[in-house]
N, CA and C atoms of all chains as a GROMACS GRO file, in nm:
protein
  540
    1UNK      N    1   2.129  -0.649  -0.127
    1UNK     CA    2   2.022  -0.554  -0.156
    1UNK      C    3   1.937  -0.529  -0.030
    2UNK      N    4   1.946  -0.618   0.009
    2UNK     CA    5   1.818  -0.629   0.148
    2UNK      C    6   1.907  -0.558   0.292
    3UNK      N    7   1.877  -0.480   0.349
    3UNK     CA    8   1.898  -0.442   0.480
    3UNK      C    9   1.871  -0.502   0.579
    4UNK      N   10   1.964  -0.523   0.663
    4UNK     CA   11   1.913  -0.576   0.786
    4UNK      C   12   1.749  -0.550   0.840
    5UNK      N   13   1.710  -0.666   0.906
    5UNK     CA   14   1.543  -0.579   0.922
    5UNK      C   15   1.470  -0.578   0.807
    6UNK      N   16   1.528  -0.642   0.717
    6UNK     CA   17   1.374  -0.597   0.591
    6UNK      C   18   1.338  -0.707   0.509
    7UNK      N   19   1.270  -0.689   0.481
    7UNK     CA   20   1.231  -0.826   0.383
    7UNK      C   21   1.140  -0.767   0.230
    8UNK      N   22   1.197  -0.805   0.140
    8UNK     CA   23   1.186  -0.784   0.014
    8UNK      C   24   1.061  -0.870  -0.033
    9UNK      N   25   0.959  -0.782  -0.120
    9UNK     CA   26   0.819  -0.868  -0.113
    9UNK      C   27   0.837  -0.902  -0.273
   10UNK      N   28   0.844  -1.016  -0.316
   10UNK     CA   29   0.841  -1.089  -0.459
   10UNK      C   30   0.727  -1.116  -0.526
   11UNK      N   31   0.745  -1.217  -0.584
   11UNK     CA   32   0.693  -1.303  -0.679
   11UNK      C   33   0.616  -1.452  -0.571
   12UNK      N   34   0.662  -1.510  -0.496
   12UNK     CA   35   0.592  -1.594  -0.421
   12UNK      C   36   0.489  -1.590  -0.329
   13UNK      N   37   0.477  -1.621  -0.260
   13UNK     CA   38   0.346  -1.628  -0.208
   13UNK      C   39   0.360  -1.589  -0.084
   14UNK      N   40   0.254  -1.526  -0.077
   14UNK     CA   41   0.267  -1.385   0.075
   14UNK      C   42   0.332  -1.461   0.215
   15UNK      N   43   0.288  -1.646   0.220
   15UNK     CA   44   0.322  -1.701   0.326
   15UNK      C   45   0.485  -1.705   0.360
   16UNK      N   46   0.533  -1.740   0.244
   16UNK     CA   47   0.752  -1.708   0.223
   16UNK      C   48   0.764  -1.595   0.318
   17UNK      N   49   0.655  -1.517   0.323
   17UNK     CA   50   0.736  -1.305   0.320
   17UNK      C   51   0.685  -1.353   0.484
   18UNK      N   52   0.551  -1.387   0.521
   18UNK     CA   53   0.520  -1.363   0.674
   18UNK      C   54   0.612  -1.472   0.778
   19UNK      N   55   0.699  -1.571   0.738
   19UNK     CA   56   0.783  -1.638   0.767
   19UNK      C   57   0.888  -1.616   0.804
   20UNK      N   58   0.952  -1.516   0.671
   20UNK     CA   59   1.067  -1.396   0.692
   20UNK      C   60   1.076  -1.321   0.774
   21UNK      N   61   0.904  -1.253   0.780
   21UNK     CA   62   0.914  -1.162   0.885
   21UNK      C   63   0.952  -1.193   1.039
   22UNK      N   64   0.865  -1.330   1.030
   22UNK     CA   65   0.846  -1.383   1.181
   22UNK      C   66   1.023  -1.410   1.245
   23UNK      N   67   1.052  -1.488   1.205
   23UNK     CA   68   1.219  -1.494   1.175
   23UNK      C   69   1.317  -1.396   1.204
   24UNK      N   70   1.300  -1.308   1.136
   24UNK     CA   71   1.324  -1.169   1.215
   24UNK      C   72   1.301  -1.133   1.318
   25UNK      N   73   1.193  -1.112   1.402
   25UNK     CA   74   1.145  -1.098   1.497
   25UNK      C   75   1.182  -1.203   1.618
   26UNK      N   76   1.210  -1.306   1.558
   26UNK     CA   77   1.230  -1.459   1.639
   26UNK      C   78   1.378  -1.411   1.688
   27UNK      N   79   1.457  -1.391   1.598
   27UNK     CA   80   1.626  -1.346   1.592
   27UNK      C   81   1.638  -1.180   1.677
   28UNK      N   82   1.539  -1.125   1.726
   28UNK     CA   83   1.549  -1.044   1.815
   28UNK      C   84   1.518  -0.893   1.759
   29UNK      N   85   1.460  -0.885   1.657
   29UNK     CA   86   1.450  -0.761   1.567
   29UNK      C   87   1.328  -0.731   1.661
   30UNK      N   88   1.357  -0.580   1.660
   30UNK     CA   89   1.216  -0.493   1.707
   30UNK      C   90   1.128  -0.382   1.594
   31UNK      N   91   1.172  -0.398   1.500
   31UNK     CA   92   1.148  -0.379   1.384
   31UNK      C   93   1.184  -0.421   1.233
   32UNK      N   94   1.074  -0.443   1.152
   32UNK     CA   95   1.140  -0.491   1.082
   32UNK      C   96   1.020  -0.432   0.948
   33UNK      N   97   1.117  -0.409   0.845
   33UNK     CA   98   1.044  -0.313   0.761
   33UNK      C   99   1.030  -0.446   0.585
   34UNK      N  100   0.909  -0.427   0.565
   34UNK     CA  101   0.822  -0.508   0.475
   34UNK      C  102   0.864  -0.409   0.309
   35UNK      N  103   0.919  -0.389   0.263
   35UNK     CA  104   0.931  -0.348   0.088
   35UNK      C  105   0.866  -0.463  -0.026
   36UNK      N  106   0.834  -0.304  -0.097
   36UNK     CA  107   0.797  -0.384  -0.229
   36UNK      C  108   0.795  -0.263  -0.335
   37UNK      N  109   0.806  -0.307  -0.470
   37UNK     CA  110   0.810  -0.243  -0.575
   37UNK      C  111   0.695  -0.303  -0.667
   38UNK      N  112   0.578  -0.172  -0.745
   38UNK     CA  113   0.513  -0.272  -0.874
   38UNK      C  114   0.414  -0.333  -0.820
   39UNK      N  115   0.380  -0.449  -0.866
   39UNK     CA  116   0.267  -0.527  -0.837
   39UNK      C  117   0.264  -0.604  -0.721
   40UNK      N  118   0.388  -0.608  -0.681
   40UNK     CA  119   0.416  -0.664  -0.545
   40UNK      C  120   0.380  -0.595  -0.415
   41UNK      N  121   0.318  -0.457  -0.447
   41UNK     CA  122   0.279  -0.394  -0.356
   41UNK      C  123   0.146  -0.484  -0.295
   42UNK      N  124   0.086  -0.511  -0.372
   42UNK     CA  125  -0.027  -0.580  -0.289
   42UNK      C  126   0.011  -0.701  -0.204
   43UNK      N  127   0.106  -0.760  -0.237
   43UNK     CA  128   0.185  -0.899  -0.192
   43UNK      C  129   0.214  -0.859  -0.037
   44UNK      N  130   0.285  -0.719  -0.012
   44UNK     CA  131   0.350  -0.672   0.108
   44UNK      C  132   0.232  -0.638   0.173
   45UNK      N  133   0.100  -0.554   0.129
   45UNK     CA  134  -0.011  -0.548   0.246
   45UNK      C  135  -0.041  -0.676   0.269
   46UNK      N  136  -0.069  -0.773   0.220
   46UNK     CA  137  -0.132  -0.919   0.226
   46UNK      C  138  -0.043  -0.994   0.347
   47UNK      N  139   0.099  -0.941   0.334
   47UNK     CA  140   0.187  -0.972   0.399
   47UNK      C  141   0.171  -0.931   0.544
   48UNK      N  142   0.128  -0.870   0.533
   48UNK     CA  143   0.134  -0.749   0.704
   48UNK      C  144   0.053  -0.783   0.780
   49UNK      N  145  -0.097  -0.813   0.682
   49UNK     CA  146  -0.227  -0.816   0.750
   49UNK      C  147  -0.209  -1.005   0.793
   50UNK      N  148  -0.145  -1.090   0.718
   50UNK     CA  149  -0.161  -1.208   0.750
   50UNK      C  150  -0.124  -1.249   0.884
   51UNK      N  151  -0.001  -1.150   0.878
   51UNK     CA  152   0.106  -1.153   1.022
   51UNK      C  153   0.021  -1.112   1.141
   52UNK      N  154  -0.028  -0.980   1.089
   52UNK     CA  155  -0.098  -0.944   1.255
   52UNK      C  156  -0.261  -1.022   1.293
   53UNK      N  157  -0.318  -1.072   1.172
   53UNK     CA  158  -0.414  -1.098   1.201
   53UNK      C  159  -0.386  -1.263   1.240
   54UNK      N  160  -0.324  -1.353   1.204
   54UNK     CA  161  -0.308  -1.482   1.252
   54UNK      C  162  -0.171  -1.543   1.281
   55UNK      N  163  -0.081  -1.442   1.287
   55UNK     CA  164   0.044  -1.538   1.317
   55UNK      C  165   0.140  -1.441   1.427
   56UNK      N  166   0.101  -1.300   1.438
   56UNK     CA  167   0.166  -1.214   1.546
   56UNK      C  168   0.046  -1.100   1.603
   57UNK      N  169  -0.004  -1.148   1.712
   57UNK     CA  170  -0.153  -1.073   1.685
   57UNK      C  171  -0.076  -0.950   1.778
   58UNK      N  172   0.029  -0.961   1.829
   58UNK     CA  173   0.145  -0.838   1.914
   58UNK      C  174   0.180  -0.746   1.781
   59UNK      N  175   0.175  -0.768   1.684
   59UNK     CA  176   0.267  -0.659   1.608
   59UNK      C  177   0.187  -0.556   1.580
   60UNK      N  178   0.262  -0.477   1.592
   60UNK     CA  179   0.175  -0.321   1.532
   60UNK      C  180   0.208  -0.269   1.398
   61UNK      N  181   0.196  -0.160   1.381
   61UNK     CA  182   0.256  -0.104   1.199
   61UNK      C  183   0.287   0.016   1.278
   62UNK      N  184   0.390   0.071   1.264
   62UNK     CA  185   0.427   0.179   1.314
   62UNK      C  186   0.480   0.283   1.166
   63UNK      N  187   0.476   0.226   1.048
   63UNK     CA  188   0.469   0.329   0.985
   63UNK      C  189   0.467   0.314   0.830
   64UNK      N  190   0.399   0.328   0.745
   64UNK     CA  191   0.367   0.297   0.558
   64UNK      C  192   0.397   0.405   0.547
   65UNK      N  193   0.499   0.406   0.434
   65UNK     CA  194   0.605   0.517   0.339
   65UNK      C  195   0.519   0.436   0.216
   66UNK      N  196   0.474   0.549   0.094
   66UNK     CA  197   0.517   0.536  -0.023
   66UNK      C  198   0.607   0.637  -0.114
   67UNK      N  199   0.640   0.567  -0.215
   67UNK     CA  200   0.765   0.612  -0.272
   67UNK      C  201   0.762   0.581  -0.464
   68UNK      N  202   0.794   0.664  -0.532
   68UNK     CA  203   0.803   0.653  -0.613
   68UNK      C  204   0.961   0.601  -0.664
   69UNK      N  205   1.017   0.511  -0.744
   69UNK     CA  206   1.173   0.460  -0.772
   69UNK      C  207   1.153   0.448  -0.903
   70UNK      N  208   1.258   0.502  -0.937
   70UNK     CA  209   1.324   0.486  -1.071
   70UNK      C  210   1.426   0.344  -1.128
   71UNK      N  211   1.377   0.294  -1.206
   71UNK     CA  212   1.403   0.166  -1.233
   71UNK      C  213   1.492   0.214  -1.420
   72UNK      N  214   1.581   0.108  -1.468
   72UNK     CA  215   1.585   0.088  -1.575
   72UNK      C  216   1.509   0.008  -1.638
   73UNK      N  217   1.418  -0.043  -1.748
   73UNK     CA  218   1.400  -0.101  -1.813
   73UNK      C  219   1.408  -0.094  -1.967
   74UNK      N  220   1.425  -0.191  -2.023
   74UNK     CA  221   1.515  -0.235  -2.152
   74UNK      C  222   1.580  -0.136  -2.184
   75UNK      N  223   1.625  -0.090  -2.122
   75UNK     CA  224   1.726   0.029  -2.137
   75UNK      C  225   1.698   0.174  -2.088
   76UNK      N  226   1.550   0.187  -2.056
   76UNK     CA  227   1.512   0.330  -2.071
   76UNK      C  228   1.465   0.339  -1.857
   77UNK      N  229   1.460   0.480  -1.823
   77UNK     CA  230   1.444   0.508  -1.740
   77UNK      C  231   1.302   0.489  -1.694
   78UNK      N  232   1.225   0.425  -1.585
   78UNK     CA  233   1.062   0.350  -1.546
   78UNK      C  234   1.049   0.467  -1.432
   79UNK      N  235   0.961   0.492  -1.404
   79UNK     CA  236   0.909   0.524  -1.281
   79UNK      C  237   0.810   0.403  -1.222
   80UNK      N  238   0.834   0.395  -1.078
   80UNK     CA  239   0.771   0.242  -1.052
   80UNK      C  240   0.737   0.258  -0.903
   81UNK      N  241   0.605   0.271  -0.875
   81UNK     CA  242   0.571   0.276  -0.747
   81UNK      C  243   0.627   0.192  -0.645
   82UNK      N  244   0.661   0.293  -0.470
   82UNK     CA  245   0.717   0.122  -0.396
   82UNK      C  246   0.612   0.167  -0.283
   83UNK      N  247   0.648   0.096  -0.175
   83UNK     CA  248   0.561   0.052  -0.024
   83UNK      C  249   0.702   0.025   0.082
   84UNK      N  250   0.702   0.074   0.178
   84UNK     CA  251   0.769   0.028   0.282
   84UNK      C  252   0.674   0.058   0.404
   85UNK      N  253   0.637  -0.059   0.488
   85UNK     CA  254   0.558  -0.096   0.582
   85UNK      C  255   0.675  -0.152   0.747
   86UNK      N  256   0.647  -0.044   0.805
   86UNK     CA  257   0.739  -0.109   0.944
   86UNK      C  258   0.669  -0.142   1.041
   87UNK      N  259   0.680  -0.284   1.073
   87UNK     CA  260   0.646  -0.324   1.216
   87UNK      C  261   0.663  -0.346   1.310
   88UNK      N  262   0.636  -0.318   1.424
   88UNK     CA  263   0.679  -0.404   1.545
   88UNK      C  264   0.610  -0.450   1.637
   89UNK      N  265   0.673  -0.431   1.780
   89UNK     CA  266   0.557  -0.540   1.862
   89UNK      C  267   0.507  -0.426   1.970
   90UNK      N  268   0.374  -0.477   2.040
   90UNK     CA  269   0.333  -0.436   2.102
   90UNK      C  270   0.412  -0.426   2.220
   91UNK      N  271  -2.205   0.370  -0.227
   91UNK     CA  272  -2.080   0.304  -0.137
   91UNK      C  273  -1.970   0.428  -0.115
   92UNK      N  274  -1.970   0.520  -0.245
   92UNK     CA  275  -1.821   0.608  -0.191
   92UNK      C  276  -1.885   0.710  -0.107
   93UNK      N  277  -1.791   0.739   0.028
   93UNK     CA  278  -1.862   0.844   0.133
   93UNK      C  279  -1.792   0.980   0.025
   94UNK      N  280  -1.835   1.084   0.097
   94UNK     CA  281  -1.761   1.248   0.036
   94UNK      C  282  -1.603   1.188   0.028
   95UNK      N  283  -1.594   1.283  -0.044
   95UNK     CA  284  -1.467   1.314  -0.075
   95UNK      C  285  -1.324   1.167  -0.067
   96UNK      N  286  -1.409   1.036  -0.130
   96UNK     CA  287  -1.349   0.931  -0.156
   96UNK      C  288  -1.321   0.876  -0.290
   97UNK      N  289  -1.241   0.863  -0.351
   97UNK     CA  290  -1.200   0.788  -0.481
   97UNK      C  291  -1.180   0.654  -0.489
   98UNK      N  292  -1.285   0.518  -0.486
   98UNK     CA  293  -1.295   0.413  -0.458
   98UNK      C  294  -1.158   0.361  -0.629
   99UNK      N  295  -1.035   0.308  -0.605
   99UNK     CA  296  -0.974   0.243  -0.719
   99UNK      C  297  -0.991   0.145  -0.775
  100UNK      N  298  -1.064   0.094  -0.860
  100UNK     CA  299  -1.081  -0.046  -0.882
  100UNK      C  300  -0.982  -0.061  -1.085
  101UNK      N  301  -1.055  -0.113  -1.164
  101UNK     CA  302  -0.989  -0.169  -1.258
  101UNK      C  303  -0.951  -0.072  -1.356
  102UNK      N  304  -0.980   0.025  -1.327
  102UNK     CA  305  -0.933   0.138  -1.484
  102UNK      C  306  -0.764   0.156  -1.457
  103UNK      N  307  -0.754   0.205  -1.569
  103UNK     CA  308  -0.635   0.303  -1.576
  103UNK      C  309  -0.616   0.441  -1.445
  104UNK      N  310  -0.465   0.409  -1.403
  104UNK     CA  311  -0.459   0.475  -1.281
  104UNK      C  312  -0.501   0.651  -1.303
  105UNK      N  313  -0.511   0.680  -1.424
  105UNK     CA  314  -0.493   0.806  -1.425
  105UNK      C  315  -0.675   0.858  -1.433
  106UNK      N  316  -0.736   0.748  -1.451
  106UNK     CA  317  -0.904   0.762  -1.405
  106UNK      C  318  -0.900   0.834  -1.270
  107UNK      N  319  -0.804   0.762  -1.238
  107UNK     CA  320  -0.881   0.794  -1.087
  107UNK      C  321  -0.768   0.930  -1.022
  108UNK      N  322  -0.620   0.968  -1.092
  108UNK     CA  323  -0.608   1.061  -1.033
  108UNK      C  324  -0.711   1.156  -1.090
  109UNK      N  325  -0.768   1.158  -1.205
  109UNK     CA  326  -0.862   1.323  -1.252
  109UNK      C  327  -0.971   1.334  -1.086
  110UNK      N  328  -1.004   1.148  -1.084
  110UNK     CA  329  -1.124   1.162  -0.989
  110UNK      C  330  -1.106   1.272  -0.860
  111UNK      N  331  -0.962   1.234  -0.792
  111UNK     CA  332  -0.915   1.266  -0.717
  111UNK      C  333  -0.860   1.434  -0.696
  112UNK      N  334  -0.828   1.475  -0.812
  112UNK     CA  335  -0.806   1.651  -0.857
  112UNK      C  336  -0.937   1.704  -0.868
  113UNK      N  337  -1.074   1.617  -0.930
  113UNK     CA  338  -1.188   1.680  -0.934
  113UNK      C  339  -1.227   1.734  -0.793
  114UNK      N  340  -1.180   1.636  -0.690
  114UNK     CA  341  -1.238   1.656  -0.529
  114UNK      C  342  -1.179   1.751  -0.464
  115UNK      N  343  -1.033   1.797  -0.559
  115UNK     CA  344  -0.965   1.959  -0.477
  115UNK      C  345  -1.004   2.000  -0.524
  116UNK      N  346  -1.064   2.026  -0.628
  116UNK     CA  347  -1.090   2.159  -0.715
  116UNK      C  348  -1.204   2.177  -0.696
  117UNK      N  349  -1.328   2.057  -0.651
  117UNK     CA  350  -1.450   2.138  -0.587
  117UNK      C  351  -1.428   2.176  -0.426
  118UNK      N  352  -1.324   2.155  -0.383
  118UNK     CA  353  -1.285   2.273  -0.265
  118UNK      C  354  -1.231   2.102  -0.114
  119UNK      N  355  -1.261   2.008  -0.164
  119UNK     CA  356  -1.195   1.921  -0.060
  119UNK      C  357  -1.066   1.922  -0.007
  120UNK      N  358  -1.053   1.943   0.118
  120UNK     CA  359  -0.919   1.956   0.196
  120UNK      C  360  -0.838   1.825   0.194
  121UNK      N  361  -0.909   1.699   0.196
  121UNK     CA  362  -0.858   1.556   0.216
  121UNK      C  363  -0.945   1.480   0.117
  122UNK      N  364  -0.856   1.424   0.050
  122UNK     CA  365  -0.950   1.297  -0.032
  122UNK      C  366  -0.895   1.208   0.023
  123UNK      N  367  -0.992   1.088   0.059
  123UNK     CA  368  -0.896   0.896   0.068
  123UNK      C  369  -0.940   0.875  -0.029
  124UNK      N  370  -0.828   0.808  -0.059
  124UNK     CA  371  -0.817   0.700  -0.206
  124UNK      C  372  -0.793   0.570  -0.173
  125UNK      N  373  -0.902   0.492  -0.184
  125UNK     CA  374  -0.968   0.347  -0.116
  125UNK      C  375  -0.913   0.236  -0.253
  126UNK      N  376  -0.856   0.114  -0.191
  126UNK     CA  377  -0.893   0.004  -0.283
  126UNK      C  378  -0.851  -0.131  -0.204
  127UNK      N  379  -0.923  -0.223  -0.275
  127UNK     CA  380  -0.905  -0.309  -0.207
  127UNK      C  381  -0.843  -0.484  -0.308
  128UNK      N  382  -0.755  -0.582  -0.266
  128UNK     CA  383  -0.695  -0.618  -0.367
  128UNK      C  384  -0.652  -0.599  -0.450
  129UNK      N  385  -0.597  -0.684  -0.554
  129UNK     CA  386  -0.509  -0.645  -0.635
  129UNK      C  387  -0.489  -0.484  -0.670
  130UNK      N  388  -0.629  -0.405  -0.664
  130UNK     CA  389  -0.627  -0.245  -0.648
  130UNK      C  390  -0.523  -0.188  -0.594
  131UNK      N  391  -0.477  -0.242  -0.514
  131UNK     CA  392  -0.404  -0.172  -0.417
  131UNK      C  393  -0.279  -0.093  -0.493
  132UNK      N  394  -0.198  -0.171  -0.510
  132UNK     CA  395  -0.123  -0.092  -0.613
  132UNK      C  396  -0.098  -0.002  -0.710
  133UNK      N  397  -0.285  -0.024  -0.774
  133UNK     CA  398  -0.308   0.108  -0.868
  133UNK      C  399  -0.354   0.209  -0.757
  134UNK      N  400  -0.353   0.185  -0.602
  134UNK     CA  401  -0.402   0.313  -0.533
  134UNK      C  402  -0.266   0.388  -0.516
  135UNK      N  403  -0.154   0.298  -0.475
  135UNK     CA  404  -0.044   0.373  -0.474
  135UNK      C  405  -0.010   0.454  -0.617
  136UNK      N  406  -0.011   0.397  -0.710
  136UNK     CA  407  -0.004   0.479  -0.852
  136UNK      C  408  -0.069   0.616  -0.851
  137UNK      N  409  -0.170   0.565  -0.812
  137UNK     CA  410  -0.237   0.728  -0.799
  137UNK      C  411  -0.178   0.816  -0.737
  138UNK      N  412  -0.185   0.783  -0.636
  138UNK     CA  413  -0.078   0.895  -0.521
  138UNK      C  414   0.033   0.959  -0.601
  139UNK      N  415   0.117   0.875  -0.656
  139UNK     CA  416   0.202   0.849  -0.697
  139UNK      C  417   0.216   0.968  -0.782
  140UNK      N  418   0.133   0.916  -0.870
  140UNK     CA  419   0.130   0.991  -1.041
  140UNK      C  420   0.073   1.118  -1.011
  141UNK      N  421  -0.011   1.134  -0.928
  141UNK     CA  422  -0.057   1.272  -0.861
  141UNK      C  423   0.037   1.381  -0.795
  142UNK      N  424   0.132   1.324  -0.728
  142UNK     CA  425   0.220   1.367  -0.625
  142UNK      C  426   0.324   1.418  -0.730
  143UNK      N  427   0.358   1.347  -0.799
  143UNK     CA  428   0.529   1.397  -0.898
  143UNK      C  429   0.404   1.469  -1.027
  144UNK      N  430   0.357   1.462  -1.072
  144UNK     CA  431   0.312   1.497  -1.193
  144UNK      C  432   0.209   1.625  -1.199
  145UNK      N  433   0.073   1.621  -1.146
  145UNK     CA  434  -0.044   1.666  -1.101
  145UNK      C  435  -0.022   1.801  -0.981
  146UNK      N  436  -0.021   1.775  -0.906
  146UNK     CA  437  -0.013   1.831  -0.781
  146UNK      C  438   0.087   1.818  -0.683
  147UNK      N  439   0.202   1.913  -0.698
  147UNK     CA  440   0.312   1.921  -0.645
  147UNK      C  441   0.265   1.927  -0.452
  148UNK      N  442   0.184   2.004  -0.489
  148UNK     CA  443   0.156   2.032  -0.340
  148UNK      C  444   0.073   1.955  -0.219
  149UNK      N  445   0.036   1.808  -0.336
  149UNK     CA  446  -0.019   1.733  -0.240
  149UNK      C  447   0.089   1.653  -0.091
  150UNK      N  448   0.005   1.620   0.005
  150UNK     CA  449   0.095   1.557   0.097
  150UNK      C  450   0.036   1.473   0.166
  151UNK      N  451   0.060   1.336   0.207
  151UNK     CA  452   0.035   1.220   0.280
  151UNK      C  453  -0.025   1.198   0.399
  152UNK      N  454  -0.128   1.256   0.419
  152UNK     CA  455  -0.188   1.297   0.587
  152UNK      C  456  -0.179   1.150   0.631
  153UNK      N  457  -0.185   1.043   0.573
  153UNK     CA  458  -0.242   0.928   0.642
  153UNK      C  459  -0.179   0.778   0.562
  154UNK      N  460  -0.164   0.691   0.598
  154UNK     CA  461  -0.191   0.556   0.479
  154UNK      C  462  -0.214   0.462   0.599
  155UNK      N  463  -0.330   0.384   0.594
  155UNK     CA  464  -0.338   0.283   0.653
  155UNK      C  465  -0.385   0.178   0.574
  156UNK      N  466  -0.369   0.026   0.644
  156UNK     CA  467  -0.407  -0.092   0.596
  156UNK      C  468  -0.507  -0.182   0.678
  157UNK      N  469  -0.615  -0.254   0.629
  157UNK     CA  470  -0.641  -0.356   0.701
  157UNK      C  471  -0.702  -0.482   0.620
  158UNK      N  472  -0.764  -0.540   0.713
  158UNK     CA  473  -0.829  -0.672   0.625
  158UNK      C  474  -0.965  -0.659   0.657
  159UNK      N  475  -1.045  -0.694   0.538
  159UNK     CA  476  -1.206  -0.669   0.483
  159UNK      C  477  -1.246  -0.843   0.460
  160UNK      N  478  -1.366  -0.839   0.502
  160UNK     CA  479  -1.408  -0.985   0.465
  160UNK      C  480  -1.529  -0.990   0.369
  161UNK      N  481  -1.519  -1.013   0.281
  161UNK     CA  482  -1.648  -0.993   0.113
  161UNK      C  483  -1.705  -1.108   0.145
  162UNK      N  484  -1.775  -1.189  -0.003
  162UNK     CA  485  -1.876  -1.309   0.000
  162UNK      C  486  -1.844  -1.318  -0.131
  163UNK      N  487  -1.772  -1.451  -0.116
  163UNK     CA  488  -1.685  -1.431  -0.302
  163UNK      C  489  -1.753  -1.596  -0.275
  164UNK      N  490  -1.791  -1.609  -0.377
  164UNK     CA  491  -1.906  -1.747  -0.409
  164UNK      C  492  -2.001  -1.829  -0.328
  165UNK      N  493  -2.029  -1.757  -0.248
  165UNK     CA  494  -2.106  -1.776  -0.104
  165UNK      C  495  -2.025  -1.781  -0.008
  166UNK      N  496  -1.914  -1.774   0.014
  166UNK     CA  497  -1.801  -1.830   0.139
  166UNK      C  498  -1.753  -1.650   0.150
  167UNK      N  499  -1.704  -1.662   0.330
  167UNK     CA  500  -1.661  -1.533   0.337
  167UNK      C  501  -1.484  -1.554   0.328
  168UNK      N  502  -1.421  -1.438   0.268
  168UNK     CA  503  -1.319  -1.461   0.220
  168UNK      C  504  -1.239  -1.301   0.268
  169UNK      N  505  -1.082  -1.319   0.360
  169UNK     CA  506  -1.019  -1.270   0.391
  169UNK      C  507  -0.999  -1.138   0.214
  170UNK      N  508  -0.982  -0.991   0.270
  170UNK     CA  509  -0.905  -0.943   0.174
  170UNK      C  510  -0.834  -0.786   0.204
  171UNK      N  511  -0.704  -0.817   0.203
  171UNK     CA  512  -0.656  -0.668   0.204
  171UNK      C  513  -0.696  -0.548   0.150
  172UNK      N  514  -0.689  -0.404   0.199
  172UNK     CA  515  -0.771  -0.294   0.152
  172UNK      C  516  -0.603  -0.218   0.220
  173UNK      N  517  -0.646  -0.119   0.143
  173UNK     CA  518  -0.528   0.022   0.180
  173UNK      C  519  -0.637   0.155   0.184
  174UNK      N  520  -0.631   0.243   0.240
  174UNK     CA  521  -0.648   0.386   0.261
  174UNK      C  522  -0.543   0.500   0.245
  175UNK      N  523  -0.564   0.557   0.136
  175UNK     CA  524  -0.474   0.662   0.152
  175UNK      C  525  -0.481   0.800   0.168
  176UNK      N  526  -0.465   0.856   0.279
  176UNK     CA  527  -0.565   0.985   0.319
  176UNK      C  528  -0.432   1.118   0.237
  177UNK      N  529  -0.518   1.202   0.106
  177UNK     CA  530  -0.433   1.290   0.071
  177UNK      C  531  -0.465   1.405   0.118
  178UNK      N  532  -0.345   1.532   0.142
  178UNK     CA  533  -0.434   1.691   0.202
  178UNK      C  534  -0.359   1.775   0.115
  179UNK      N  535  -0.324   1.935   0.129
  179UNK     CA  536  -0.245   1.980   0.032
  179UNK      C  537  -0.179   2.102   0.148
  180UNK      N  538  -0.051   2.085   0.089
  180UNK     CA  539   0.019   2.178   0.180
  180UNK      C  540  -0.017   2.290   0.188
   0.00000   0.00000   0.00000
């Protein structure tokens, strides 16, 4: 599901996602794009801001997409807000 | 606290705040931001959202940015994500 470069924002705790990110970046990525769907949208800003403000004070945001996705649930067709946040380095 | 032509999102139902947000084109605003901060955040994307496919075909994304805000949540100052979402109309 996940693309190279991206990291999928969950259910755990924003520190998992800024780890991922870093990791990425460690492995030579010059971008690397932050998703989320739902309530997890707040998870992925929390995510971004943790990174640049105390753990990559080099990264920039070079670009927030939102997006509306169509999901199934219990059978029926959802509309379900997403977030894609790309970063890189200074 | 809200400057012109801002729709601050906090706990209602997302569709509070798109009317808020159609009220500010229809008294003649070129750009509304649609502000929230924590868990908000997500109902700010909703808005957009539900505005954009539903409401107002013709709205379009001039802007989205993110940063971090520091409040006074039980006397202690405390880190918190905020989103901006600057809307205009084609």
């Amino acid at each position: 599901m996940a693309q190279p470069d991206t990291v999928l924002v969950g259910q755990k705790p924003p520190m998992s996602y800024v780890t991922a990110v870093l990791t990425h970046f460690e492995r030579g990525s010059k971008q690397v794009h932050i998703k989320a769907r739902g309530k997890a949208i707040t998870r992925a800003v929390d995510t971004a801001e943790i990174l640049r403000r105390n753990f990559m004070k080099n990264a920039v945001i070079n670009d927030i997409s939102i997006a509306t996705e169509t999901v199934e649930l219990e059978g029926k067709p959802r509309n379900i807000s997403a977030i894609k946040i790309t970063l890189g380095k200074e």
